[in-house]
N, C-alpha and C positions, 0 to 999 in steps of 0.2 A: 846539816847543810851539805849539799853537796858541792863538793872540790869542783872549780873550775879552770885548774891551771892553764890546762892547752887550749885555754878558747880564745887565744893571740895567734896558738898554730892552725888552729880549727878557722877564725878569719881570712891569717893567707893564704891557705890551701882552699877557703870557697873564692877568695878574689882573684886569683890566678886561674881558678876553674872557670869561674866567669868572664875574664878576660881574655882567655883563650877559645870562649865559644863564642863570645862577641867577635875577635877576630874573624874566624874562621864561618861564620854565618853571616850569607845573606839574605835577607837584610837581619841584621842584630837581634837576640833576642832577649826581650825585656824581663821575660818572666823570671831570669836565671837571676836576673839585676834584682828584682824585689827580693827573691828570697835571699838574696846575700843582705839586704836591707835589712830587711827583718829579721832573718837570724842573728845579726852582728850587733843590734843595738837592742835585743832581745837580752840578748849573751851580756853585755854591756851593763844595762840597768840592773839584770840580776847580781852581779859581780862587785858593781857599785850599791846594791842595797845591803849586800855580806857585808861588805865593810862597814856601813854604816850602824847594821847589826853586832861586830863585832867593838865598834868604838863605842857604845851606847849613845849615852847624851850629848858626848864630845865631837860624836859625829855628825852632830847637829849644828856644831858653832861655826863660823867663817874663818876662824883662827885657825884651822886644819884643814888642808884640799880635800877631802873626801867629803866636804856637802856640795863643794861647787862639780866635783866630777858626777855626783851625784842627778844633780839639778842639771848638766848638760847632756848625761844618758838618757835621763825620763824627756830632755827638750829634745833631741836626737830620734827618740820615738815617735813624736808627731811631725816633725818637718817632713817637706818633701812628700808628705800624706800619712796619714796615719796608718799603723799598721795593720789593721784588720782591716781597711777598705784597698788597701794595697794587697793584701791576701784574695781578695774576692775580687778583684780586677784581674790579677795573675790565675786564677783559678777560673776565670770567664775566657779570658785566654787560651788556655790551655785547652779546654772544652771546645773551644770554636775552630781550635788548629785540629782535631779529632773528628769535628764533626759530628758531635753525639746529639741523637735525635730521641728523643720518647715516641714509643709508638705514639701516641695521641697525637703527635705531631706532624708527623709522618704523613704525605702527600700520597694518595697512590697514584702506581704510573697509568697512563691511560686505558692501556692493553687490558687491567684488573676490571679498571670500571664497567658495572654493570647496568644496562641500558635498559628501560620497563619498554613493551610491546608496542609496537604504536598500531593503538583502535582506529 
């Protein structure tokens, strides 16, 4: 299992990066917002399913927090949209501030077009 101590420091150092580009951009940008979203309660459910792995059965009962932090990482995953359509919103985004076109898509400018004879 991999150790995930510092993903408490790995959190405030992307909310503070966030927060700071949100300030500083206008108008705000959202895509910075989703993946702190998603990173954090990503980071979250895994951390909270360790534990649940390392208590076995007992991490299953109500009599120890760690089913209910459990059960509010994985509810934390779909609020506010779930994360893989929060991913492909932010990644539509991002694409649309670039501008990327496929050739097939691609207009040509008038100058190109080519005109048939007139009989």
């Amino acid at each position: 299992m991999p150790r995930r101590c510092g993903s408490a420091a790995q959190r405030g150092a992307l909310s503070r990066a966030v927060s700071l580009c949100n300030r500083t951009t206008v108008p705000a940008t959202t895509e910075y917002s989703i993946a702190a979203k998603v990173h954090c309660t990503r980071i979250a459910f895994e951390v909270a399913s360790n534990a649940i792995q390392l208590m076995g059965g007992y991490g299953l009962s109500k009599e120890f927090h760690v089913e209910k932090i459990f059960r509010d990482a994985r509810a934390s995953m779909v609020e506010d949209g779930s994360n893989e359509v929060l991913g492909l919103v932010a990644a539509r985004r991002i694409m649309d501030g670039y501008k990327i076109y496929t050739p097939a898509l691609m207009v040509k400018p008038p100058s190109m077009t080519i005109f048939a004879p007139e009989t």
